[in-house]
C-alpha positions in Angstrom: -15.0 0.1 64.3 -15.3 -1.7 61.1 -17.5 -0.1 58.2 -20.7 -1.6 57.9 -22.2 -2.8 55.1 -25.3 -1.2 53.5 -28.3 -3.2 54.0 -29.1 -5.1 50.4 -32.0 -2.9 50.1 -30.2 0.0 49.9 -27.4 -0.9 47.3 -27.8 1.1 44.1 -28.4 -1.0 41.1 -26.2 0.1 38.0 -28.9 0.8 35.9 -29.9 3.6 38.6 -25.7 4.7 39.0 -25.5 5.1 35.5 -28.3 6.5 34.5 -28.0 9.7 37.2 -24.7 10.0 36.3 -25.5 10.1 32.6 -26.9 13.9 33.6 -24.1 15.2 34.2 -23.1 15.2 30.4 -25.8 17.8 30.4 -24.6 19.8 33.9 -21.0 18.8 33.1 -21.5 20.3 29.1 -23.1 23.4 30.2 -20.7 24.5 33.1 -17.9 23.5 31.0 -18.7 24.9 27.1 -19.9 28.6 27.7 -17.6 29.1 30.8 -14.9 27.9 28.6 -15.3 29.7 24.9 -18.3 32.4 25.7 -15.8 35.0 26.8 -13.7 34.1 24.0 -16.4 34.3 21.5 -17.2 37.7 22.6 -13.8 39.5 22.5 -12.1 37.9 19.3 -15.3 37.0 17.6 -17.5 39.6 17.8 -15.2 42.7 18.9 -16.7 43.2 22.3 -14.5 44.8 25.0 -13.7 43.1 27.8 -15.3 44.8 30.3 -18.5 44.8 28.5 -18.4 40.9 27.4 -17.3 40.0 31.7 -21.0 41.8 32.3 -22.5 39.8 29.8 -21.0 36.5 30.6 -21.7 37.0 34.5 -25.2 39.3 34.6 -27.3 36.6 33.1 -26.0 33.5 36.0 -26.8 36.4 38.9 -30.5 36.2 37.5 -30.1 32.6 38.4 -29.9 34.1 42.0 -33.3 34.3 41.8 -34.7 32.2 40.0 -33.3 28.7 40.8 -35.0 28.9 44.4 -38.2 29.9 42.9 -37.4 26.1 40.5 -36.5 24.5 43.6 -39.6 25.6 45.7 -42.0 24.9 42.8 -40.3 21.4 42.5 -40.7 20.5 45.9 -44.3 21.2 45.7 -44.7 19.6 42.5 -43.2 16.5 44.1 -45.1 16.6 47.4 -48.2 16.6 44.9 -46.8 14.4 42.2 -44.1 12.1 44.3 -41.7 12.9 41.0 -39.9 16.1 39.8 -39.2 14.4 36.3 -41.5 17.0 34.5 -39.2 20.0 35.3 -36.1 17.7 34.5 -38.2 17.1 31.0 -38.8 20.5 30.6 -35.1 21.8 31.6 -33.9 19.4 29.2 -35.9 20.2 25.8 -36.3 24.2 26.9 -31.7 24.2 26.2 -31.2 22.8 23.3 -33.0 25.9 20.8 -31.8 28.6 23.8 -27.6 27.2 23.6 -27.8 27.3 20.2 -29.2 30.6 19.2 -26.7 32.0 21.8 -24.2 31.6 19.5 -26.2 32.6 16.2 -24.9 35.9 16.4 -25.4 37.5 12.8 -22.3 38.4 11.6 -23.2 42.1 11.0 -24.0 42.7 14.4 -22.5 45.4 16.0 -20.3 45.4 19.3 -22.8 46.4 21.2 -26.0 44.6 19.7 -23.8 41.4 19.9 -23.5 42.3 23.6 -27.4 42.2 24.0 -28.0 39.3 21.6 -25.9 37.1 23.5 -26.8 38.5 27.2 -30.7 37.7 26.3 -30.2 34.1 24.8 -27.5 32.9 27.3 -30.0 34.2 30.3 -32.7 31.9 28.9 -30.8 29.3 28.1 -29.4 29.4 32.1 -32.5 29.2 33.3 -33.5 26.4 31.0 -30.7 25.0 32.8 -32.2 25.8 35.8 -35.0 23.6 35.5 -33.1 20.5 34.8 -30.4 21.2 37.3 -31.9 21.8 40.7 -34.3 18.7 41.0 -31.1 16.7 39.9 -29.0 18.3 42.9 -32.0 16.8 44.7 -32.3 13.3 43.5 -29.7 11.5 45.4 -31.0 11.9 48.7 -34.5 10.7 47.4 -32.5 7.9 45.5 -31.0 6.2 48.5 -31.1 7.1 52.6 -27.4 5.1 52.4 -24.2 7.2 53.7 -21.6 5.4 51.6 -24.4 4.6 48.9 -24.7 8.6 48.4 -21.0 8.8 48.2 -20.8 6.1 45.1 -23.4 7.7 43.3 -21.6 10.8 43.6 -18.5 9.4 43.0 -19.9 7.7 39.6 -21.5 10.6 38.6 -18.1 12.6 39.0 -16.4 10.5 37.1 -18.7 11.0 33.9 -18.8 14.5 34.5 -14.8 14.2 33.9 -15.5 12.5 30.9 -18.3 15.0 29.6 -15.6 17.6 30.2 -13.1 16.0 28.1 -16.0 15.5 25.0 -17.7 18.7 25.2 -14.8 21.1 26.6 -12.2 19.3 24.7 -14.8 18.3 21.3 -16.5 21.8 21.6 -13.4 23.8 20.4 -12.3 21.2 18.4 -15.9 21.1 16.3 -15.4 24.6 16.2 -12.2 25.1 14.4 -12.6 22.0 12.2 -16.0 23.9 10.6 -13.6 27.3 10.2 -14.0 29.0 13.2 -15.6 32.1 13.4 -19.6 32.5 12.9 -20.2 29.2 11.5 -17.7 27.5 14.1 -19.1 28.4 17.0 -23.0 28.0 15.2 -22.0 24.3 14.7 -20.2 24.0 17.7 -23.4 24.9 19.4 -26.1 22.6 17.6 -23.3 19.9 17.9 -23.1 20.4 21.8 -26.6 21.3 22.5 -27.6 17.4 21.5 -25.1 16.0 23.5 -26.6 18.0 27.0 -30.1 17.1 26.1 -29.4 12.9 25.3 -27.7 12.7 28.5 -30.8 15.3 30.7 -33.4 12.6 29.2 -31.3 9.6 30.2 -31.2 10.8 33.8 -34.7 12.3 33.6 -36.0 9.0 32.7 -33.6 6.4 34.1 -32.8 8.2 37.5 -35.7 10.7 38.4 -38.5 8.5 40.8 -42.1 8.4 38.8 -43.8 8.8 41.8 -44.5 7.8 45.6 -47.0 5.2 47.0 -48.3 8.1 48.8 -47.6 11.9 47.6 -48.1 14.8 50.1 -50.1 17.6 49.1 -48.4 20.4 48.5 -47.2 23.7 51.2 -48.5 27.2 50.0 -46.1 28.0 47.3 -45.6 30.9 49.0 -44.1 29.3 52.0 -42.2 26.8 50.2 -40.5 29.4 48.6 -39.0 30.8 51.6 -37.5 27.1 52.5 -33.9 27.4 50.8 -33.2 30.9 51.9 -34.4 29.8 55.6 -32.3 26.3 55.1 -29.0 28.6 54.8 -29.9 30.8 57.7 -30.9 28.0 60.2 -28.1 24.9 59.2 -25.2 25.7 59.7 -23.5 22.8 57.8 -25.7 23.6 55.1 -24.5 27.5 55.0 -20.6 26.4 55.3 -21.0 24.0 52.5 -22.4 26.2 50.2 -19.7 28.9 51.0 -16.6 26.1 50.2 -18.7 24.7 47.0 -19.3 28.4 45.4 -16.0 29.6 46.6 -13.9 26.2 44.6 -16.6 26.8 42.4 -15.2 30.4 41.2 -11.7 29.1 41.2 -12.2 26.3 38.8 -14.7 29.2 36.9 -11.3 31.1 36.6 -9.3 28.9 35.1 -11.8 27.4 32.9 -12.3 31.1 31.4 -8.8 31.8 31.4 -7.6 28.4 29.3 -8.2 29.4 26.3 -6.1 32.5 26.3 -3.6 30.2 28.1 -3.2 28.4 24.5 -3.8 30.9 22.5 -1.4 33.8 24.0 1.2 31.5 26.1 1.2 28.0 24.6 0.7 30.1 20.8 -1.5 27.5 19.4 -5.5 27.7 20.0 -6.2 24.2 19.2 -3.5 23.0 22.7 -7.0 23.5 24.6 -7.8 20.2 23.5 -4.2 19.1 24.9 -5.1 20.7 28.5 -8.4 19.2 28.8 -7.2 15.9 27.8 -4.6 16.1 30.9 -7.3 17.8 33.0 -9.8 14.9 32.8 -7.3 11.8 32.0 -6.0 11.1 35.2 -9.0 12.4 37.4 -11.2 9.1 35.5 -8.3 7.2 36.9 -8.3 8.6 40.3 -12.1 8.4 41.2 -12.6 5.1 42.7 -9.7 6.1 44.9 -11.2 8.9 46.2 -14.2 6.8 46.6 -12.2 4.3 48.7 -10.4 7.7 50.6 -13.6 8.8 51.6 -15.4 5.2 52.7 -12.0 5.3 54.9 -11.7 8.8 56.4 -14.9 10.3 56.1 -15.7 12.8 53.1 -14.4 16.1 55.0 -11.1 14.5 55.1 -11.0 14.4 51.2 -12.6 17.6 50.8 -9.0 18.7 52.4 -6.7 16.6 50.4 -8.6 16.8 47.1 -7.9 20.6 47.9 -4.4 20.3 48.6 -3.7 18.9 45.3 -5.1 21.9 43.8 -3.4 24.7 45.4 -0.5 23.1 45.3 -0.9 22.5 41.2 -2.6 26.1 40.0 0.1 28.0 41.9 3.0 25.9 40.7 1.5 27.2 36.9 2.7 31.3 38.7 5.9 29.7 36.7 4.2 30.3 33.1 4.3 34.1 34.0 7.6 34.4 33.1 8.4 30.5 31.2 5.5 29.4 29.6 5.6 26.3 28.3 4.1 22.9 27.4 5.4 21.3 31.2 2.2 23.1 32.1 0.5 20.6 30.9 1.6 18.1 34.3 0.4 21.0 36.5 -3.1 20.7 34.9 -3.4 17.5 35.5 -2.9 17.3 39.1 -5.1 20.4 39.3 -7.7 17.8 37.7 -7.2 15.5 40.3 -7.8 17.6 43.0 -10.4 19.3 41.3 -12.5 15.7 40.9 -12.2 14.7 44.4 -13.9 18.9 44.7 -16.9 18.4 43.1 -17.3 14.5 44.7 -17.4 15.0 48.2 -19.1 18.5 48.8 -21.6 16.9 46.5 -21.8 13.8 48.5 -22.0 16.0 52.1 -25.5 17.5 50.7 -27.6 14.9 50.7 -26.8 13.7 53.7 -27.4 17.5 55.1 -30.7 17.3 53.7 -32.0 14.0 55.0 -30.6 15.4 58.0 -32.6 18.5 57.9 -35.6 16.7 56.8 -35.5 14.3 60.1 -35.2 17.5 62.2 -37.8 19.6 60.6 -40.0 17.1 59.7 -40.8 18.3 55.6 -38.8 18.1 52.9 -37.2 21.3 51.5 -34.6 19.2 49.8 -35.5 21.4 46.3 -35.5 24.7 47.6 -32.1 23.6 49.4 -30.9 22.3 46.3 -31.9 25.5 44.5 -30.0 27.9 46.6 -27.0 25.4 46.0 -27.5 25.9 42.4 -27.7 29.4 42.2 -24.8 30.2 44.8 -22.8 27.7 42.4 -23.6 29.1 39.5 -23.0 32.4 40.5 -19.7 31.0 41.8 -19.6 29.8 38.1 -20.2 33.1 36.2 -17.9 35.0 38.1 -15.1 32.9 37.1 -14.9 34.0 33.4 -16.1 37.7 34.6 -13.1 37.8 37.0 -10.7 36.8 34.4 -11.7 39.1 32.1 -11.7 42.0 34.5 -7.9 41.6 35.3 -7.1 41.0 31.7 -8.5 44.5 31.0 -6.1 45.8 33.9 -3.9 44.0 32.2 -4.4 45.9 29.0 -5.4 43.3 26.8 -6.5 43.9 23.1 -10.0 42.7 22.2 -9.8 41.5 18.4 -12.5 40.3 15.7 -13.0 37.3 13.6 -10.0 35.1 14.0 -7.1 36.9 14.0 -4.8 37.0 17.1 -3.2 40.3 17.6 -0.3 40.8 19.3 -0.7 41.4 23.2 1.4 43.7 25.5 3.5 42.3 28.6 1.2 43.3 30.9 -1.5 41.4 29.5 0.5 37.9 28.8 1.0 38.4 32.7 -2.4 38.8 33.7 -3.4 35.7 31.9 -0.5 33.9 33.5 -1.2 34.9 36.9 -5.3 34.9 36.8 -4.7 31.3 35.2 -2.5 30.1 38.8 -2.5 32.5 41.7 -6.2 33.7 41.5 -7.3 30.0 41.7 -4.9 28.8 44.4 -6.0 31.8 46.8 -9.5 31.1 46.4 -9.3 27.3 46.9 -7.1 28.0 50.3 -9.6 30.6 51.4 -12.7 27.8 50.8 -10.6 25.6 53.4 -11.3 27.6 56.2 -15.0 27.0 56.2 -14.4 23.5 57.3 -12.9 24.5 60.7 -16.7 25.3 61.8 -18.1 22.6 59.9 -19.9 19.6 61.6 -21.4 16.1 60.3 -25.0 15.7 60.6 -24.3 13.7 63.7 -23.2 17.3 65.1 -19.8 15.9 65.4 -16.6 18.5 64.6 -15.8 16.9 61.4 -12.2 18.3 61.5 -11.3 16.5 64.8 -13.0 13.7 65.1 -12.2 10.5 65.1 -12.4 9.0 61.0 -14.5 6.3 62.6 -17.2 8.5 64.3 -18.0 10.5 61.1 -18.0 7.7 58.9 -21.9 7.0 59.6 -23.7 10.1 61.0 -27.0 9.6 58.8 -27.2 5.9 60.6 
């Protein structure tokens, strides 16, 4: 059966494609930047033991737990009322900038333990700032366009600038860091530097992508009862509840490595500034690779490069087990096929949502496509969170040696193992483990996804 062609009405004009991928500068910035140096910052910045700094880097995403369906239930209402949830985008948006940066305005005579709390406080705010923006965004693309394939290019797009708003903030962050001295002042620059690139890319979305408003707005549910919607989504869809467990699962497996590269250069490459080197072959081939896995999916359906997409990834992250006894700079090919597979990751589980909420929204007649997006957001984010947390925790089994201001002290064995292994094995198990969720998962057209015919999942919102 030949692929049909979305009806003119429902092709995405570019000005629509870019302008909702343009956010994900702002989701792609903030997943990337704290998960990537926060950790860091704490131990050989500001003295704070590993165990302490993993509860402050995961405790204030777990309050996101809560919170982010609350966001999504008040959005849904706001929208049924307004027929836009642009003003909690706005909000989201503004709220970060003053909350990322005075996360890392640590005073320099803090103590251990009051640069614990200082950091814990802002970087819980500034999450749920986050919050704001992120879960009516989740939502947009199935109030953007009802088309199957269409959802899949706009996801696709917006994948590809999140690889490239990793590569200027994850790669640029550091790199503005150590190019104003490091330390204090680094990281304070870093952050008002990074803080303005989120932001310019929230508004472009928030004004370029968000709807202004319906012919004919709804009035609102209870918020009471709206608030219940995501939590009863997950119990009552199926399809939703096994996509969620695959995102937040790959989710805490990219969370690991991202927490764990910077001890990767610092400790087994011995150069902090070759994070910029591993980002560059993170993100370089995956902007190369999107359209293909655009073109895999139109093909064989989206599950079927969920699977490959995954592949790649296992199959890069444990080859890196090598750098626990030969580190080297060969790890840099490694990375990049683990960004390969990690692209086509975020695309199509991201491109499977919408179409689960449409879905739902058919059956149940309401939409609870925020509150559905909210619980997405906070499982991911706490998939997110525990990344860095779980790294740190086997580094302290390791027996690693927190440090302050800028010097790198010498490590022990043990702990140049830990980072090796937490860096490759850790990631690899977890991606393998999200595959089995897919053996129960089914299209919206309640078709087996996994043994089906390419053909009869390639449509099942038409």
């Amino acid at each position: 059966m030949a692929d049909r062609p979305a009806a003119p009405a429902d092709v995405l004009g570019r000005r629509t494609l870019l302008s909702y991928a343009a956010g994900s500068v702002g989701t792609g910035g903030f997943g990337t930047l704290p998960g990537l140096v926060l950790a860091y910052y704490l131990t050989d910045t500001l003295a704070v033991a590993a165990t302490v700094a993993s509860v402050v880097v995961v405790a204030p995403k777990i309050i996101d737990v809560v919170v982010n369906p609350i966001i999504g239930a008040r959005s849904d209402a706001r929208a049924a009322r307004t027929g836009s949830r642009r003003s909690f985008m706005l909000f989201g948006a503004l709220a970060l900038v003053p909350l990322f940066v005075l996360t890392f305005l640590v005073p320099p005579s803090a103590s251990p333990a009051l640069a614990a709390a200082w950091v814990f406080v802002f970087f819980t705010l500034t999450a749920i700032a986050y919050g704001f923006f992120q879960v009516p965004y989740v939502a947009l693309p199935a109030e953007i366009t009802h088309d199957y394939h269409q959802r899949t290019r706009l996801i696709t797009t917006r994948i590809a600038v999140l690889a490239l708003a990793i590569l200027l903030v994850g790669a640029g962050g550091p790199a503005i860091r150590d190019a104003a001295g490091g330390g204090h002042v680094g990281y304070a620059v870093m952050a008002v530097v990074a803080a303005l690139v989120l932001c310019t890319g929230m508004l472009i979305a928030t004004f370029g992508a968000a709807p202004r408003s319906t012919p004919a707005p709804q009035a609102a549910e209870p918020p009471r009862t709206r608030l219940r919607d995501g939590v009863a989504a997950l119990a009552q869809v199926r399809s939703f509840r096994l996509l969620v467990a695959l995102f937040v699962i790959q989710a805490l497996a990219s969370a690991v490595m991202l927490g764990g590269a910077q001890y990767v250069a610092t400790y087994l490459l011995g150069d902090k500034s070759a994070l910029t080197y591993m980002f560059v072959a993170l993100v370089g081939p995956a902007l190369i690779v999107m359209p293909l896995w655009y073109r895999l999916g139109h093909r064989f359906g989206k599950v079927a490069g969920v699977v490959l997409a995954s592949a790649l990834f296992i199959a890069a992250t444990a080859s890196l087990v090598v750098a626990a006894w030969a580190p080297g700079w060969w790890m840099l090919a490694s990375v990049a096929v683990a960004g390969i597979g990690y692209a086509g990751m975020q695309a199509f589980p991201l491109a499977m949502l919408p179409d689960i909420i449409e879905s739902d929204r058919r059956t149940t007649g309401h939409d609870r496509g925020g509150a559905m997006s909210g619980v997405w957001t906070a499982c991911e984010t706490v998939g997110l969170a525990l990344g860095p947390g779980v790294f740190l925790l086997i580094l302290a089994i390791g027996g690693f040696v927190s440090s302050s201001g800028d010097t790198t002290v010498g490590q022990p064995d043990s702990a140049l193992t830990a980072i090796a292994l937490a860096f490759s094995l850790v990631p690899a198990l977890l991606v393998a483990f999200s595959l089995l969720f897919l053996r129960g998962y089914r299209d919206d057209a309640g078709v087996d996804a996994l043994s089906a015919h390419p053909d009869t999942t390639r449509h099942p919102a038409q």
